[in-house]
LOMAR-350426 format. One record per residue (C-alpha): residue in three letters; x, y, z. Coordinates in steps of 0.001 Angstrom, whole numbers, padded with zeros to 6 digits, always signed. Layout:
ALAXYZ
...
END
This chain:
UNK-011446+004679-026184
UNK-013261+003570-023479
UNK-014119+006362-020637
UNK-016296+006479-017539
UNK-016748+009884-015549
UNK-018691+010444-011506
UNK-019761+013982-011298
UNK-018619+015514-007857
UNK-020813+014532-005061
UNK-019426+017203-002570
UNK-018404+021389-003860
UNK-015582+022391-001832
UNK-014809+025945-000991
UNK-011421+027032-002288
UNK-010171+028716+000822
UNK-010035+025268+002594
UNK-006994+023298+003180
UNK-006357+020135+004900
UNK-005542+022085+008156
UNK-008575+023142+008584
UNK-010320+019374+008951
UNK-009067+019239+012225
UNK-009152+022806+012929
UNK-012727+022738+012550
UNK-013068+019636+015006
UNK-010979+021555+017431
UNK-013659+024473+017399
UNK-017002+022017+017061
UNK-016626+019050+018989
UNK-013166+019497+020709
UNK-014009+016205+022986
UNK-014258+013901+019591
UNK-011406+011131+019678
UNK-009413+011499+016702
UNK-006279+009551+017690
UNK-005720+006865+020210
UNK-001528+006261+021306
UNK-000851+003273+022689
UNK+001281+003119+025990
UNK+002452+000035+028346
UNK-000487-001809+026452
UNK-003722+000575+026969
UNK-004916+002808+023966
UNK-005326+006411+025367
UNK-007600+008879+023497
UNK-006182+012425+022149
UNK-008665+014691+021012
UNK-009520+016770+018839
UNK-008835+019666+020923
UNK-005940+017729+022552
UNK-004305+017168+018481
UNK-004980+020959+017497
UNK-002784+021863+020259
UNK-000220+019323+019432
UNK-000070+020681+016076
UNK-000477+024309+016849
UNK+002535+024139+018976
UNK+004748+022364+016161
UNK+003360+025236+014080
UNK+004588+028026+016737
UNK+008234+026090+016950
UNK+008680+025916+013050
UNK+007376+029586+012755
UNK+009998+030493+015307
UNK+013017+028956+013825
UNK+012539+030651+010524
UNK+010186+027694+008540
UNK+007933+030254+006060
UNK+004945+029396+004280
UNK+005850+026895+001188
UNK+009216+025844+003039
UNK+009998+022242+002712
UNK+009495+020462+006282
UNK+010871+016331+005755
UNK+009453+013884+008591
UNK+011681+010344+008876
UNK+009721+007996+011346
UNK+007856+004766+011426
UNK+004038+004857+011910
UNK+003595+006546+015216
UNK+000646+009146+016870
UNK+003255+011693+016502
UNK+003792+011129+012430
UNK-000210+012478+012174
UNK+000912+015628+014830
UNK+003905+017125+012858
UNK+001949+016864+009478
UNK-000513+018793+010394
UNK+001969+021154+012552
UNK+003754+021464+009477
UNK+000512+022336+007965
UNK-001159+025325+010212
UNK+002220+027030+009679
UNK+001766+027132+005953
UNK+004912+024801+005330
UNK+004897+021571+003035
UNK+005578+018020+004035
UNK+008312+015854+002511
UNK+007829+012142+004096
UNK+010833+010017+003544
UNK+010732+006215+004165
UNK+012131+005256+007634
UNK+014007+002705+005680
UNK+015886+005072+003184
UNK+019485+004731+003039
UNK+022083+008292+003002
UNK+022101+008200-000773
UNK+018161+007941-000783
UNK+017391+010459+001851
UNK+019963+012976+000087
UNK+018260+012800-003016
UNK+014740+013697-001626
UNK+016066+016418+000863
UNK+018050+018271-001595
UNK+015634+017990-004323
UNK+012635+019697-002479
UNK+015437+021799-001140
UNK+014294+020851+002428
UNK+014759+023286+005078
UNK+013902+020972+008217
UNK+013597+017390+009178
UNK+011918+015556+011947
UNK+013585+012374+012777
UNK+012458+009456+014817
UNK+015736+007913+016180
UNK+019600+008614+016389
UNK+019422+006025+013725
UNK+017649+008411+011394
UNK+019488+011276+012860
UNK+022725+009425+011720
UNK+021778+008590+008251
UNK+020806+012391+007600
UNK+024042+013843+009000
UNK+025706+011645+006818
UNK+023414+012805+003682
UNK+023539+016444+005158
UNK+026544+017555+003123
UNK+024734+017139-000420
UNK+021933+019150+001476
UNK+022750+022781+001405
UNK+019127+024485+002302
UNK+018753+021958+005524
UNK+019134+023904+008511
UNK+017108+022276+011518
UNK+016639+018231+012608
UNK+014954+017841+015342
UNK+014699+014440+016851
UNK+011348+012848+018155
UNK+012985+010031+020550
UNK+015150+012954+021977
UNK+012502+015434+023187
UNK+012820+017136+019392
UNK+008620+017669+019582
UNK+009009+019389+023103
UNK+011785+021193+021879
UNK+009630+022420+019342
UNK+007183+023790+021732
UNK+009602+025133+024220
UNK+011203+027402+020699
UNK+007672+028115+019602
UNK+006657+030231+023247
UNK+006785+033750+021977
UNK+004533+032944+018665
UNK+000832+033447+019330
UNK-001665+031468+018175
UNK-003249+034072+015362
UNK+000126+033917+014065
UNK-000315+030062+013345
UNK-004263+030935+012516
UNK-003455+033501+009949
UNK-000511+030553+008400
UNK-003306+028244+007878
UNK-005692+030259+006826
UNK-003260+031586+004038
UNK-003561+028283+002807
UNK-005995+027561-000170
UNK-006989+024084-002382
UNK-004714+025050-004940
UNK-001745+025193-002885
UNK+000921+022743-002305
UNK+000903+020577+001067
UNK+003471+017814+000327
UNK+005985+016393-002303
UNK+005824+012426-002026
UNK+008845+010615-003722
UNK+007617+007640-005847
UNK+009227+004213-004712
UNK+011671+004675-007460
UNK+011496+000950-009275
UNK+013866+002366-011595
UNK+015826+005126-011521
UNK+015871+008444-009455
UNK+012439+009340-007438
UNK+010310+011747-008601
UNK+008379+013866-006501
UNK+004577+014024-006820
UNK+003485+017484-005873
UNK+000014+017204-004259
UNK-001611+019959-003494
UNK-004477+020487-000229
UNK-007275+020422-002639
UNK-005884+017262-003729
UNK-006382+015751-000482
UNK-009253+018134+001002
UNK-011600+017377-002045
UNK-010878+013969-002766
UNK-011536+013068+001472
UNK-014603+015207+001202
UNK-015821+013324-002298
UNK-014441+009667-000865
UNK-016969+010170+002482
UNK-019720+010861+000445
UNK-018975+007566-001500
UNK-018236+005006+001199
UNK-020819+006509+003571
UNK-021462+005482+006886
UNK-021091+001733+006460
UNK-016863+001989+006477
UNK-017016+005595+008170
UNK-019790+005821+010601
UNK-020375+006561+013748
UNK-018312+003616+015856
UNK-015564+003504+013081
UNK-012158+003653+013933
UNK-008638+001603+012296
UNK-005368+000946+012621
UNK-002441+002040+010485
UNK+000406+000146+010347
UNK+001536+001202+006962
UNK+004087+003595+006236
UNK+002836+007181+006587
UNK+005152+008420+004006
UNK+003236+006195+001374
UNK+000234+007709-000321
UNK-002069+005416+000710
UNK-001890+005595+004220
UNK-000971+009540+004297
UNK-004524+010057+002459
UNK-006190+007644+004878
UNK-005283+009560+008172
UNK-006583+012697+006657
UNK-009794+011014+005421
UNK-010489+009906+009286
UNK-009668+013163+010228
UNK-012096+014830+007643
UNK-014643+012344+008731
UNK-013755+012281+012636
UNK-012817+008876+013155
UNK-010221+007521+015390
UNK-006971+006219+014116
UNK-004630+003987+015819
UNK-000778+003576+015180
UNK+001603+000582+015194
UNK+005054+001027+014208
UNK+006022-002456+014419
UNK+004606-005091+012245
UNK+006003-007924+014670
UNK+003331-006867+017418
UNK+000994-005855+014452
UNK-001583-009227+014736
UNK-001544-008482+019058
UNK-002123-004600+018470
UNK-004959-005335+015901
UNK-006632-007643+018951
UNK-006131-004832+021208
UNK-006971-001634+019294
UNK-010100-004212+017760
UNK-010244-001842+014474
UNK-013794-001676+012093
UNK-011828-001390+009290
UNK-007923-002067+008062
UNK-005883-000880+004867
UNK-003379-003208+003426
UNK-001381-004517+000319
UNK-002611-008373-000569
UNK+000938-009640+000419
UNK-000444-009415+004452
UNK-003884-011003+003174
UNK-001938-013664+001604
UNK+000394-013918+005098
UNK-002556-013972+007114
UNK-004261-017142+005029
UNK-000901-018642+004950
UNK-000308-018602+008172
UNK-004075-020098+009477
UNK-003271-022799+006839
UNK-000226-023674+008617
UNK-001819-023441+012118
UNK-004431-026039+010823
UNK-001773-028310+009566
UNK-000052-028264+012666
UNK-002633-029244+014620
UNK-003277-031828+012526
UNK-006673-030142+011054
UNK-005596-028775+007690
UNK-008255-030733+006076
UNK-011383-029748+008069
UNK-008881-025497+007101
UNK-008737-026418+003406
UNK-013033-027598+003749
UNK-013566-024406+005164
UNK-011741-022300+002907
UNK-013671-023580-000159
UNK-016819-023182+002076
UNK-016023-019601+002484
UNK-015652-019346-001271
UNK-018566-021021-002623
UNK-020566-018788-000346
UNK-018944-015600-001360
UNK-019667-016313-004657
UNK-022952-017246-004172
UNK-023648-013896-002788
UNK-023385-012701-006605
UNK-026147-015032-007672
UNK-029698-014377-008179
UNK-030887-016201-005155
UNK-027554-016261-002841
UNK-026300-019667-000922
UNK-028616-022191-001172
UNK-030139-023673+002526
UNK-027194-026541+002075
UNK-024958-023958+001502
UNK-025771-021741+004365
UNK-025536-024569+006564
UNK-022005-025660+005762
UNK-020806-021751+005919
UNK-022682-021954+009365
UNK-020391-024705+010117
UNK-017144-023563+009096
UNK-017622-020268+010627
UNK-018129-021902+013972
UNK-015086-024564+013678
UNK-012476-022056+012011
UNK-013155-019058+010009
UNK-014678-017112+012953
UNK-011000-017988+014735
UNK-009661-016041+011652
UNK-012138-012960+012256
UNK-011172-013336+016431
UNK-007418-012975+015391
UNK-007998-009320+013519
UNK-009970-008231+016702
UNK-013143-009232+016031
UNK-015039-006526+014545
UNK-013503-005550+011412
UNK-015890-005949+008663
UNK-014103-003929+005683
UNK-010540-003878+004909
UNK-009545-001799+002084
UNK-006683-003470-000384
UNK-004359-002052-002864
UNK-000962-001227-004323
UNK-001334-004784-006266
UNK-003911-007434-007031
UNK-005430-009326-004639
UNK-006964-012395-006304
UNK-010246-013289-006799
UNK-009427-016523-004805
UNK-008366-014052-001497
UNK-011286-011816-001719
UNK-013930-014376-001591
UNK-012395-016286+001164
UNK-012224-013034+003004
UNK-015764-011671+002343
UNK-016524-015531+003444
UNK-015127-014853+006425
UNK-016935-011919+007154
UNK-014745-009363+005981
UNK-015284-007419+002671
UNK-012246-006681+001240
UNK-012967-004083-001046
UNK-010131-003194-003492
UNK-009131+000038-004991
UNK-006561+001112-007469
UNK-004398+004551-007412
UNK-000901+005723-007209
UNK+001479+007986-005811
UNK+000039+010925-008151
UNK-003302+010252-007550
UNK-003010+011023-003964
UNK-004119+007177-003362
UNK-007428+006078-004836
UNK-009453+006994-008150
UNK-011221+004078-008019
UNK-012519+001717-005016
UNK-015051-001234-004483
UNK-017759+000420-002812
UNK-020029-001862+000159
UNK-023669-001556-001706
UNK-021397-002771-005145
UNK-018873-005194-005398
UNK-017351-006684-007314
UNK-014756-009304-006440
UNK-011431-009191-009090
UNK-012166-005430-010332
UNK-011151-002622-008413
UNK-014314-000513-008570
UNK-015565+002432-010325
UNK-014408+005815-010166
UNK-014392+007703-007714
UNK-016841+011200-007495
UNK-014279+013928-009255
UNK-012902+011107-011190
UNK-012487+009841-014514
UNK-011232+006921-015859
UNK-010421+006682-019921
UNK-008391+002939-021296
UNK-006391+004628-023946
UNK-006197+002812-027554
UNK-003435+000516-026330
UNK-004926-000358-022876
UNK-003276+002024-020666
UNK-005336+003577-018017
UNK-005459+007442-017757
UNK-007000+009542-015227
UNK-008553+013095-014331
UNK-010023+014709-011538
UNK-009694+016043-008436
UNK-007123+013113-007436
UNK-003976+013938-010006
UNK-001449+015612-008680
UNK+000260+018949-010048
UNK+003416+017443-011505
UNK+006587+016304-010800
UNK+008872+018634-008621
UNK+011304+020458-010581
UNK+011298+018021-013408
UNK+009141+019708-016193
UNK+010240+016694-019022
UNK+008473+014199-016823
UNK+005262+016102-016055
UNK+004719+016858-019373
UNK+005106+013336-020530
UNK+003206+011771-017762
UNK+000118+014318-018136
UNK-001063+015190-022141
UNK-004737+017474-022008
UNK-005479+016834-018480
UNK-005209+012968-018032
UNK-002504+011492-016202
UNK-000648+007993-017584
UNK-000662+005398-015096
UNK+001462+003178-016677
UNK-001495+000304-015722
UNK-003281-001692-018077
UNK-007031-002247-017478
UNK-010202-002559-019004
UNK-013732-001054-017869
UNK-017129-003316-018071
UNK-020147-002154-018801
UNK-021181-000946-015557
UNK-018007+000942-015197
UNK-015559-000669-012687
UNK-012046-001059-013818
UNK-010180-004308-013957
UNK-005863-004097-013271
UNK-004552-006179-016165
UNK-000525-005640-015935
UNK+001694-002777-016328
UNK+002448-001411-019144
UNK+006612-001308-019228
UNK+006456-004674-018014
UNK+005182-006485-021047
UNK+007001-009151-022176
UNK+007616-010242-025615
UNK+008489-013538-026385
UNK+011251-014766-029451
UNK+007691-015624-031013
UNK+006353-012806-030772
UNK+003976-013514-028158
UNK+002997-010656-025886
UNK+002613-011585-022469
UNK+001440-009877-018582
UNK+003549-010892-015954
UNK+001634-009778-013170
UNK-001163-012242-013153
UNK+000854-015012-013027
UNK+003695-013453-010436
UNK+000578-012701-008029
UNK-000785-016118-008274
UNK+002337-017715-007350
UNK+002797-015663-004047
UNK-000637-016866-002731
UNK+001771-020127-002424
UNK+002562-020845+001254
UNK+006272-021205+000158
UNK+006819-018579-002747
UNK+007752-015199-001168
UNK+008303-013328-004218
UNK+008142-014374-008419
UNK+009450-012500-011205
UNK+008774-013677-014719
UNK+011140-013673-017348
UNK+011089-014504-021423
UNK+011553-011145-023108
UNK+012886-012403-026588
UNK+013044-015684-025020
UNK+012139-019260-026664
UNK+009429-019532-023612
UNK+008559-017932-020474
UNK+010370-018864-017267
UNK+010086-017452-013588
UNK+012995-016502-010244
UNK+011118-017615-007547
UNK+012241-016990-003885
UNK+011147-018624-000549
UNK+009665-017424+002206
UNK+011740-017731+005248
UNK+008830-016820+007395
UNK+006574-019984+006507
UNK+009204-022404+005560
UNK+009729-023900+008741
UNK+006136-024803+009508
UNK+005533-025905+005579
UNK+008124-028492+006363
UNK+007065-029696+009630
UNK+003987-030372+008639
UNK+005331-032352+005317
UNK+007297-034300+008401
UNK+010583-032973+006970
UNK+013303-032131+008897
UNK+014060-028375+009309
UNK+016535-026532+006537
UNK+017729-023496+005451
UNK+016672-021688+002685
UNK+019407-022360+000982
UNK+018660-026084+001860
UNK+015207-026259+000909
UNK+015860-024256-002520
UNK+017827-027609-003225
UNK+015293-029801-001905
UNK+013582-032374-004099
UNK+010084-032566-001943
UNK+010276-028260-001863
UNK+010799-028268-005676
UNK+008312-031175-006177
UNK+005585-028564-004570
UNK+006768-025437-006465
UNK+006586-027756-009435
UNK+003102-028362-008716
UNK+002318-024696-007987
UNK+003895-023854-011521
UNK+001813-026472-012697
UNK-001660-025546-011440
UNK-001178-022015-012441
UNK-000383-022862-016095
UNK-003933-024036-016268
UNK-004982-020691-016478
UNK-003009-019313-019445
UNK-002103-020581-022719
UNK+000594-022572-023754
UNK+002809-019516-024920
UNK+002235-018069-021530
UNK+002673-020465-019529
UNK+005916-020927-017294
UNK+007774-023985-018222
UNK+011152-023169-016173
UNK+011484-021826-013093
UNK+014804-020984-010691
UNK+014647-020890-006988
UNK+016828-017905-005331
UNK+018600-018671-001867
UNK+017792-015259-001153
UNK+014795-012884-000962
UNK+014210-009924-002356
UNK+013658-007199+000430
UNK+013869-003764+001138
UNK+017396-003824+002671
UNK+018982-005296-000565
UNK+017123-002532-002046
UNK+015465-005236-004403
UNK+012219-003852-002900
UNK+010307-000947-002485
UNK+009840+000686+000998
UNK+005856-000005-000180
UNK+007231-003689-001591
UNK+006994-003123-005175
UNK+010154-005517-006717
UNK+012669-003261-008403
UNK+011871-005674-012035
UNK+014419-003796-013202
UNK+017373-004502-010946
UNK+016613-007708-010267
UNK+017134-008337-013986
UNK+020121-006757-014334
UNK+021552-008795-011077
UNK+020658-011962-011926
UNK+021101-011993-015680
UNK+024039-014711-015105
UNK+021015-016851-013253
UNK+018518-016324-016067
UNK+021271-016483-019030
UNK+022108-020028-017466
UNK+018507-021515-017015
UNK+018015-020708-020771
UNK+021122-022224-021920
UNK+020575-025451-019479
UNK+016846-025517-021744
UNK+018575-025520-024753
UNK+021060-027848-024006
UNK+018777-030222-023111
UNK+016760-029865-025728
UNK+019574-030141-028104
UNK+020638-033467-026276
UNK+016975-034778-027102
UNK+016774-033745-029923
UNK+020038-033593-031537
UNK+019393-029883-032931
END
């Protein structure tokens, strides 16, 4: 078995807990910006002094209406300033954090309140307040919901008056690294969620060890981003308190229609995202191009910004010819692509799935290093991550300091350190399977090279195994074929199958310009699923990716869907992981059909 280990770069005392990050900010440099709130189109600075209030006073309202140290506290809101307040409020008074997904439906949100036996809930909107009256009943322990859209955080501070601040000091102080600060409900592909149980250590040491890593090139001095992920997924949740720890500002948009003209605004260093917005963001420059009649000099540019990129991992670098085209193309199009994210971020951070060789050196041609890392839900985000002195493009880095990475004897990836969680909340079955002497199960496939950075391969549930016997990834292939302007989402099939085959869906979003600037007239998705020129390109698609595979893996079938797979047919994730599963189950009549179509062709060529 293949293992690779990074001693700790930063000790932690054991009496600190994530409170005390900002807590120690307050006391220090009480005048350092560590959020900025957007209102009527200006970003206004909050303190540090001005957020240890803030979340003093949620403390002192909590502490008031009965919340003790370990009770369950649930927050139900979109990405806002106020998300980063109550966490930590919930934190000084010694209570633990539930998030649940602004998205959830009654059935959802009952499961994860009653589970962690939730005693309060912070809401964002009547909407939310709705749903969790409705789930309320199968909810016994919940006993306050306070509502942030109806005064719920003043109310908070008006019910907290009487509680002094040593009473919220002593709270936090109580807490230590080994304690828990927040149960986060996986995103459930199949089955019931289980709750990771991540404790302050988990988040204190792994901030503390991740600083020391990145360094001052992502995290220094004029630093700042912009989260527009959901706070109750693990990777943004350990990103706000890793600006926190290192006292960086953090921005908020709840809204991803306004995302591109808050980006301009808020003009972050640095972004976190999942490659589906990288591949939306080429997409959509692509189409731009086309419109205005310039795809060609787009498409030029593009494989200017490659070449270059990779050139950068040569002995030698670009070549003077090759400097001079990249000098070119930056000036006639990619710098418009830099201008549209606000013009001075120069990292963005990628994960929750591949991103694609193909993506990263366009963007690091661009002038933005996209530097992918790999973690999950239990690892409280990332035990691995491309760091700025080392990339490299298609891997997603080495471990982490704290961290070790070990690909067990059938490819799986485990992992120990200071990252893996505790265990799964009240489900002992499932902790013990999913962590045997120390290292966790991922349920990834990867390999390690020699220098120790870990390439994704697949998951491991997810292989498929053919009628002969072949054992194939799906994942490669699935990601390739959403980096297609017109392919929203792909799901390959072929377990015990003659051959592989794929669902394919459209993408609403860019249809409309793909067809205008193919001269077509406009159609529905429904339409265009039908359409001979639209099937003619996927065809092509299909086509260009079965280069890269061999015969046995390649897809030689593919159905187009009329409808997407999203989060409000619960066919996605709330962090847009397809439910393989369901879909599977849902469209077995679809899949069942395109085989027998095969065959019966086959048998009308054939005459077997």
């Amino acid at each position: 078995m293949e293992t690779t280990s990074v001693p700790l770069l930063v000790e932690t005392p054991s009496e600190l807990s994530i409170g005390d990050l900002l807590a120690d900010h307050a006391a220090t440099d009480p005048g350092k910006v560590l959020l900025e709130r957007q209102e009527n189109g200006a970003w206004l600075p909050i303190t540090a002094a001005e957020l240890h209030r803030s979340a003093t006073d949620i403390a002192r309202g909590l502490i008031a209406s009965g919340v003790g140290p370990g009770d369950r506290v649930a927050i139900m809101a979109r990405t806002r300033a106020e998300w980063t307040m109550l966490d930590f409020g919930i934190w000084y008074a010694g209570a633990v954090s539930v998030p649940v997904y602004e998205t959830s439906s009654v059935d959802q949100t009952a499961w994860i309140l009653a589970n962690s036996s939730t005693k309060a809930i912070v809401v964002e909107n009547a909407t939310h307040a709705e749903v969790v009256e409705e789930a309320r009943a199968d909810v016994p322990t919940l006993e306050h919901v306070w509502q942030i859209e109806a005064d719920g955080i003043e109310a908070l501070r008006q019910a907290g008056a009487d509680v002094t601040a040593d009473q919220v000091r002593e709270r936090r102080d109580a807490a230590r690294l080994d304690d828990l600060a927040t149960i986060i409900y996986t995103s459930g592909t199949t089955g019931r969620p289980k709750g990771a149980e991540l404790t302050h250590g988990n988040f204190v040491e792994l901030s503390r060890n991740a600083l020391g890593a990145l360094g001052p090139t992502i995290l220094g001095p004029n630093s700042r981003t912009l989260l527009f992920m959901p706070l109750a997924h693990v990777f943004a949740r350990f990103v706000e308190v890793l600006c926190i720890a290192a006292g960086r500002p953090v921005g908020h948009t709840p809204d991803t229609a306004t995302l591109m003209a808050d980006v301009a605004t808020f003009k972050p260093t640095f972004i976190l995202s999942v490659p589906r917005v990288f591949e939306k963001v080429y997409n959509a420059s692509e189409a731009k191009a086309a419109a205005g009649g310039k795809v060609k000099i787009f498409r030029w540019a593009a494989q200017v910004a490659g070449d270059y990129s990779r050139a950068l991992d040569v002995p030698g670098g670009p070549g003077l010819g090759l400097r001079l085209r990249h000098r070119l193309a930056h000036a006639l199009v990619l710098k418009k692509i830099a201008e549209a994210l606000g013009g001075r971020v120069d990292f963005a951070i990628s994960g929750g799935a591949p991103l694609g060789e193909r993506l990263g050196h366009f963007f690091r041609g661009v002038g933005i290093q996209v530097l992918e890392g790999y973690g999950l839900t239990e690892t409280t985000a990332p035990v691995s991550v491309n760091v700025p002195e080392g990339v490299k493009i298609g891997t997603v880095g080495p471990a982490l300091p704290g961290i070790s990475l070990r690909i067990d004897t059938d490819g799986e990836i485990l992992a120990r350190g200071i990252a893996v969680f505790r265990g799964y909340h009240d489900n002992p079955e499932a902790s013990a399977a999913a962590i045997e002497d120390g290292w966790f199960h991922t349920g990834d496939l990867g390999e390690l090279d020699a220098d120790g950075y870990l390439r994704i391969t697949g998951r491991k549930k997810e292989i498929i195994v053919t009628a002969g016997g072949k054992n194939v990834v799906p994942s490669a292939m699935e990601d390739a074929l959403r980096g297609h302007p017109l392919i929203s989402q792909c799901i390959v099939v072929g377990d015990q199958r003659p051959f592989i085959a794929a669902l394919l869906t459209l993408d609403a979003e860019m249809l409309p310009s793909w067809l205008a600037n193919k001269g077509l007239p406009e159609l529905t998705v429904a339409e265009a699923a039908e359409n001979p020129e639209v099937l003619a390109a996927l065809d092509r698609a299909v086509a260009r990716n079965n280069k890269h595979v061999s015969r046995a893996e390649s897809i030689r079938r593919f159905e187009v869907l009329t409808s997407d797979f999203t989060i409000a047919n619960d066919y996605l994730t709330p962090s847009l992981k397809v439910k393989r599963s369901r879909v599977l189950a849902d469209y077995a009549g679809v899949i069942d059909a395109l085989y027998e179509r095969a065959a019966a062709e086959r048998h009308t060529e054939t005459g077997r």
